[in-house]
N, C-alpha and C positions, 0 to 999 in steps of 0.2 A: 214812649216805648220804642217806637220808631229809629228816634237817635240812642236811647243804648243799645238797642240793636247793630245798629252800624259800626259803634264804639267797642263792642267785641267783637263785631268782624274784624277789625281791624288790629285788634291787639291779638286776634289768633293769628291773622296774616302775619303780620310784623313777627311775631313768633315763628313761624313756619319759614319765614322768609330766612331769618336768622340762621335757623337750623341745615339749611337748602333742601326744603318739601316741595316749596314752591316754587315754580318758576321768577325767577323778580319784572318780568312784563306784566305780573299781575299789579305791583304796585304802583304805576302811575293810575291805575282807575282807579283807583280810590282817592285819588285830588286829582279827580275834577275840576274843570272848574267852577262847580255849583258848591264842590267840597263840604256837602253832606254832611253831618255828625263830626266835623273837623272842627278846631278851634280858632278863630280867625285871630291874629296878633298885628294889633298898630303900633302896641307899645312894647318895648322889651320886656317889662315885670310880667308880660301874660305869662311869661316862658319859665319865671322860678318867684320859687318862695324864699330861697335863701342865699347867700351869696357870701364871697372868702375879699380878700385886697383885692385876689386880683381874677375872681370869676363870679359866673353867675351862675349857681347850678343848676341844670335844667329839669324842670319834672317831665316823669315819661307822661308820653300822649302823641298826638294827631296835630300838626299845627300848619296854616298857611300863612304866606306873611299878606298882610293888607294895607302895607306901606313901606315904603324903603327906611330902614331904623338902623343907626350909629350907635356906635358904641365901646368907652376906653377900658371894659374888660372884657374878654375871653368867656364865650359859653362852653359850659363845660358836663358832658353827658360822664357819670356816675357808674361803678359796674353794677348789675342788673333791671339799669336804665333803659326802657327803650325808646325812641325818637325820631319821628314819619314828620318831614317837614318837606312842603313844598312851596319852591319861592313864589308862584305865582308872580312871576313875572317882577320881581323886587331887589331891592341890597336889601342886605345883610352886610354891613361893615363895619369890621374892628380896628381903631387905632392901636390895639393893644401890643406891646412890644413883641410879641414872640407869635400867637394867633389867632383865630376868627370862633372857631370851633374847637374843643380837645375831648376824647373819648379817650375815657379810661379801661383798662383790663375790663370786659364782662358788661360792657357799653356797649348799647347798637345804635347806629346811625342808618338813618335811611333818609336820603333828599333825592327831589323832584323836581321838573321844574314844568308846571300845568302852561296854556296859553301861548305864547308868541316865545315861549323858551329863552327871554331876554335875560333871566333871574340872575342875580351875582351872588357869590358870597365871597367875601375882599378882606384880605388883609391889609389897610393903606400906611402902615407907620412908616414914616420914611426912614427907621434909623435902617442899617446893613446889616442888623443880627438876624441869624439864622431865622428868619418867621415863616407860616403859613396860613393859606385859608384854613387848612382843617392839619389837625396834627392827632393821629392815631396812638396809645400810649397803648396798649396790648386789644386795644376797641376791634367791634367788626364796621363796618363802613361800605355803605351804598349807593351810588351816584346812579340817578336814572335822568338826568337831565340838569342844565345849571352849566354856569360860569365860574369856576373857583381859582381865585389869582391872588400873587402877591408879589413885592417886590424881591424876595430870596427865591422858596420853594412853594410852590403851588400847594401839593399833600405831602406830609412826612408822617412815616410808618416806624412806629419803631416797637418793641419790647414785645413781638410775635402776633403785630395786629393785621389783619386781612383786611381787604378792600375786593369789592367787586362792582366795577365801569361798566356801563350800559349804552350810557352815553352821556353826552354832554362834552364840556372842553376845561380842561385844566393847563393854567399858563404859568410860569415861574418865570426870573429873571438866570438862576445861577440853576435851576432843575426843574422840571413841572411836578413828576412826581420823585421824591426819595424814601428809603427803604434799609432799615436795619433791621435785621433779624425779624420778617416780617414778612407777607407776600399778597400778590393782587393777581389778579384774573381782568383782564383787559378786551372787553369782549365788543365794547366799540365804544366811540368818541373819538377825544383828539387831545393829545399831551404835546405843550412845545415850551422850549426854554433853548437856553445854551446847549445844556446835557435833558434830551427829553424825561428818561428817565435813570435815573442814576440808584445802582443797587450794590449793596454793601452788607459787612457783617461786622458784627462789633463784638459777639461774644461766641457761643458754642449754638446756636440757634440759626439753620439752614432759614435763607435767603432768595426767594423764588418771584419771577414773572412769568406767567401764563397771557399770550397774545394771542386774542381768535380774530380780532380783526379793528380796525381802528387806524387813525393815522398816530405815528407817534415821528417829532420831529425836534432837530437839535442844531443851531449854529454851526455848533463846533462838535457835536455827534449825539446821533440820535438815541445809544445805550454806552451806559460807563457800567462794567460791572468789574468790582472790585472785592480783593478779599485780603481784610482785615482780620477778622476773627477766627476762629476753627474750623468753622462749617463750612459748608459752601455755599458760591454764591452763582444760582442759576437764573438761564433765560432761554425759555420757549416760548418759540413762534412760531405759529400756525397758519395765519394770515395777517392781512392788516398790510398798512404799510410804512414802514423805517426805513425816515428820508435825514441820510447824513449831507453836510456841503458836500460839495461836487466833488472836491479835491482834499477834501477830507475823512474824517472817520462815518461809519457807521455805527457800526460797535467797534466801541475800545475795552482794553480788558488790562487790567491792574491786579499785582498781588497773589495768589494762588488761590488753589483750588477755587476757580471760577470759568464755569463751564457756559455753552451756549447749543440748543439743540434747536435747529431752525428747517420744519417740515413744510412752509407753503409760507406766502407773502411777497412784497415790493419790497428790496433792498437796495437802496439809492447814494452811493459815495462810496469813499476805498474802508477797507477792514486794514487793523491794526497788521502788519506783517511780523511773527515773532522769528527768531534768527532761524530756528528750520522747520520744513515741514512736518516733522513728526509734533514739532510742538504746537505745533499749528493745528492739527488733529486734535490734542488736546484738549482745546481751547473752545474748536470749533466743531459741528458735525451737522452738515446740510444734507439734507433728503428730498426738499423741494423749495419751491419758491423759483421768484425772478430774480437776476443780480446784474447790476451795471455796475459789476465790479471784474477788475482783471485777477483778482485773486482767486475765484472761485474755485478752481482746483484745487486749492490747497488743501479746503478743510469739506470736501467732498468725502461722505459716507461713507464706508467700504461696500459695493456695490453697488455701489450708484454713479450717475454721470450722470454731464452739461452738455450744454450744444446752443451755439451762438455763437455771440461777439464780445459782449459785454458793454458795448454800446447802450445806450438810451432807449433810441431807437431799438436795438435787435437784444435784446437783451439775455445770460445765460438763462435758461430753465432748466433745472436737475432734477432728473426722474430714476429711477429703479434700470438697475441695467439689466440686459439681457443679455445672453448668448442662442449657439447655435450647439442643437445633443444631435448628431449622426449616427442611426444604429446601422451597424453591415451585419452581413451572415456570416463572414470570415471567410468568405472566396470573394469579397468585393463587391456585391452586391448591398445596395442601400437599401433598407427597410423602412426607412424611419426619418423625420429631418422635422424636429421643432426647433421653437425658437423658448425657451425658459427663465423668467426671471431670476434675478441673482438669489441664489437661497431656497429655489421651489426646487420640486421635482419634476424628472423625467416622467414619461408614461412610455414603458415598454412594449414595444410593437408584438402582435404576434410575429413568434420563428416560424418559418418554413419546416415541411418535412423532408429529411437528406437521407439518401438510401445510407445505408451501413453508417451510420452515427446517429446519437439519441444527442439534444439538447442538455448541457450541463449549466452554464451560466454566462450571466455575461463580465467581461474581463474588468468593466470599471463601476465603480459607486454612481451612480447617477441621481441618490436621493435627495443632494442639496449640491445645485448646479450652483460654482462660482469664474466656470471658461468655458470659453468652448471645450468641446468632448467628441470624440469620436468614440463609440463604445461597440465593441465584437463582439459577437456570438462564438461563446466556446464549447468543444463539441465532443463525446465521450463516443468513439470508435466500438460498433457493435459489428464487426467484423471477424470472422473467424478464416483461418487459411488452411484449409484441411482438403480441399482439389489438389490434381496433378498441375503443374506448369505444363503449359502448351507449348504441342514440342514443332519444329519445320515452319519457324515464324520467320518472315524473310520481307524484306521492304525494298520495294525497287522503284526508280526515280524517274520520273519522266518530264517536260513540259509543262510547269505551274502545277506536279501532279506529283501525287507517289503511289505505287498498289500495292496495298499488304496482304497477304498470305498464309497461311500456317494449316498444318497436319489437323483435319478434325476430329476429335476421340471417336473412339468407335466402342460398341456394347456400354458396357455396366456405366464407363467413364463418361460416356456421353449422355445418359440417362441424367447422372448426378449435375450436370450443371443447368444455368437457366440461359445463358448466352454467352458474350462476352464481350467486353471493355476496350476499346483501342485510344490510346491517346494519345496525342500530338502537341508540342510546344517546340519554341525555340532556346529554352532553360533544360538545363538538361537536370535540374530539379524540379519541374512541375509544379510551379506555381500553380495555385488554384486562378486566380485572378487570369492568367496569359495560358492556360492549359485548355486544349478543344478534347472534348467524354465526346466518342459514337459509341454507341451500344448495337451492338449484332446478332441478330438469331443465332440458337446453337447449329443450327441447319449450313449453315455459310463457311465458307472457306477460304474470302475474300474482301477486300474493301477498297475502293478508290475514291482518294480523297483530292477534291480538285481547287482552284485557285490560291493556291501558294505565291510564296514571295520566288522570284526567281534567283539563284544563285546563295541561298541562305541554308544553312543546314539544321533542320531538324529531328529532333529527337522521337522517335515512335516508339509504344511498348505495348504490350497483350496482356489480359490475364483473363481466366474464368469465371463466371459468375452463377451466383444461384441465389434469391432469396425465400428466406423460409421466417415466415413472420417479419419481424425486422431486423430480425437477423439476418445479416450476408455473408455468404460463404465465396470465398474467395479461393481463389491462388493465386502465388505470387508471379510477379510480373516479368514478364519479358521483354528486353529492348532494344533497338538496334537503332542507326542511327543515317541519314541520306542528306545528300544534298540535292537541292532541286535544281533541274537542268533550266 
């Protein structure tokens, strides 16, 4: 009871695994090494009942190997087949001409490798045709551990089959892994060949690599992605690290529409240079990661940037750019000074209150920052000018000094105001920014304003004031003009 117990845990995992309910760290504990309700294999025939020229079909089930076992044809996992095998530490190898393993459309493949993680599964013919350990024909395929090698390509994906790498190492001679119209999620281990992995389209069926982390490594460049067929043929990377030769490629890219979106990771040798940088862009779009590469700008994000050398040693890292949002009041004064990444928003400081003006808006968009910005306060005039102009206003110049003067209303007129305004600049427009506001009792008759420039002429003017709520009532201004002695 015991063991069919197990024997259905297991085929609902494997199910669930299939579907992704579960996590796949669940399936190396279930081969163990005690490997419980599993089926122990010394001999190849444990593995099927029936077989073609040139395979052996495998029944679904739970199997470990308990001996290294040869073998000149191809096992071959059926669609609605399922298939948990772990090497336990073993070969598995096929002379067979082309490969070791093949999952068909609606196949699942799940291998392990329990104990000292020495396990193989090999493809050893020595002819040159296209062969591999395991060859995906529309199958799903799972690698939690294992060694899977041959003398062409390590795994070959083709006719829209999935793979999902946990770990372990696949090695090819001409690719480790290859990929038609098919995609894998690369979430650790280790891929190495000439082309570590080479990705391609043969028909109208998108072409995709997902890298969270892993080493993935090539003689002569660590990603080929080409496009053959209609669809596209893509490559995201997250982390991990893509190590091309020194002085050569990283990623190369062949063919059209084939794209590359690289947010985190070790990037090690040059990228392909296409004739300009817009097509570079195309090609390419980094967000983050490391690069000892001097191309890096090229194919940098729109709002994003590098910083480094490109060296080994100092290597680019590209992160989220930032800028600087400056809010003023519109007389010069700063309010405000963030620093915003490219794309976010500002945060609008409170405004100040301004005698005779109400707050209208501010003059620029600040809600998806891509520059610096300086952004004003613009301001809707609640001023009314319905006072007398002050009359016997007179400016006389002294000493780094000048004294102003003027006539103070008397009765009804002097009643209606609240004080008044003198102001002084060397513009004889009043900039706000270079303009000096004294405010006066209406009681006064006089002002002296001291340390001036010597020898420079300034502009002085008057007017009335009164506020009544926020409303200010005003008169218009009077001016005259002095040089300082």
């Amino acid at each position: 009871m015991k063991s069919m117990l197990r024997k259905g845990l297991a085929f609902l995992l494997s199910a669930a695994l299939c579907a992704g309910l579960v996590p796949l760290l669940a399936f190396p504990a279930l081969a163990a090494e005690s490997h419980e309700g599993w089926t122990s294999v010394t001999k190849l025939d444990t593995l099927y009942d029936a077989s073609t020229e040139s395979f052996y079909i495998v029944n679904g089930g739970n199997y470990y190997l308990d001996a290294d076992i040869t073998t000149d044809k191809a096992l071959l996992i059926k669609s609605g087949v399922t298939v948990n095998l772990c090497l336990h530490s073993h070969k598995l190898t096929s002379n067979n001409l082309l490969r070791t393993v093949m999952v068909e459309k609606g196949g699942v493949f799940n291998i392990t490798d329990c104990g000292a993680h020495s396990g193989c599964l090999l493809n050893e013919n020595p002819s040159t045709a296209a062969k591999s350990a395991v060859t995906g024909m529309g199958g799903n395929i799972t690698i939690d551990g294992g060694l899977f090698k041959s003398n062409s390509y390590g795994i070959i994906l083709k006719e829209g089959s999935t793979l999902n790498m946990n770990a372990g190492e696949v090695q090819g001679v001409s690719a480790g892994l290859y990929l038609f119209d098919s995609s894998a999620n690369i979430k650790n281990g280790q891929i190495s060949a000439k082309t570590g992995i080479m990705i391609d389209t043969s028909k109208d069926t998108p072409t995709e690599v997902r890298v969270l982390n892993g080493r993935i490594e090539g003689t002569v460049c660590a990603v080929m992605i080409k496009g053959a067929g209609k669809a596209e043929a893509r490559l995201n990377i997250a982390g991990g690290e893509l190590l091309g030769p020194a002085k050569g490629n990283c990623i190369k890219f062949s063919g059209s529409k084939v794209f590359a979106e690289l947010s985190g990771g070790d990037f090690r040798g040059e990228f392909v240079r296409p004739d300009t940088k817009t097509d570079y862009k195309t090609l390419l779009k980094a967000t983050g990661g490391r690069y000892t590469v001097s191309t890096v700008y090229y194919f940098l994000a729109d709002g994003y940037k590098a910083a480094g050398t490109g060296s080994s040693d100092y290597p680019y890292t590209v992160e989220k750019a930032s800028y600087t949002v400056t809010f003023v009041d519109g007389g010069g004064k700063t309010l405000s000074t963030q620093k915003v990444a490219h794309g976010e928003s500002a945060a609008a400081p409170a405004v100040p209150e301004r005698e005779g003006y109400a707050f209208d808006k501010w003059d620029k968009d600040f809600s998806k920052v891509t520059s610096d910005l300086t952004v004003t306060a613009l301001w809707k005039c609640t001023e009314k000018k319905d006072l007398k102009q002050i009359t016997g206003f007179k400016v006389k110049a002294g000493k780094k000094r000048f004294t102003a003067t003027w006539t103070k209303p008397t009765g009804s007129a002097l009643k209606k105001i609240g004080g008044y305004e003198i102001q002084y600049s060397l513009n004889v427009s009043f900039p706000a920014a270079r303009t000096v506001t004294k405010k006066v009792a209406k009681s006064k008759k006089k002002l002296v304003v001291k340390k001036l420039t010597k020898n420079k002429k300034y502009y002085v003017r008057i007017r009335a004031y009164r506020m009544d709520g926020k409303t200010k009532h005003v008169s218009p201004w009077k001016m005259k003009k002095v040089k300082i002695k």
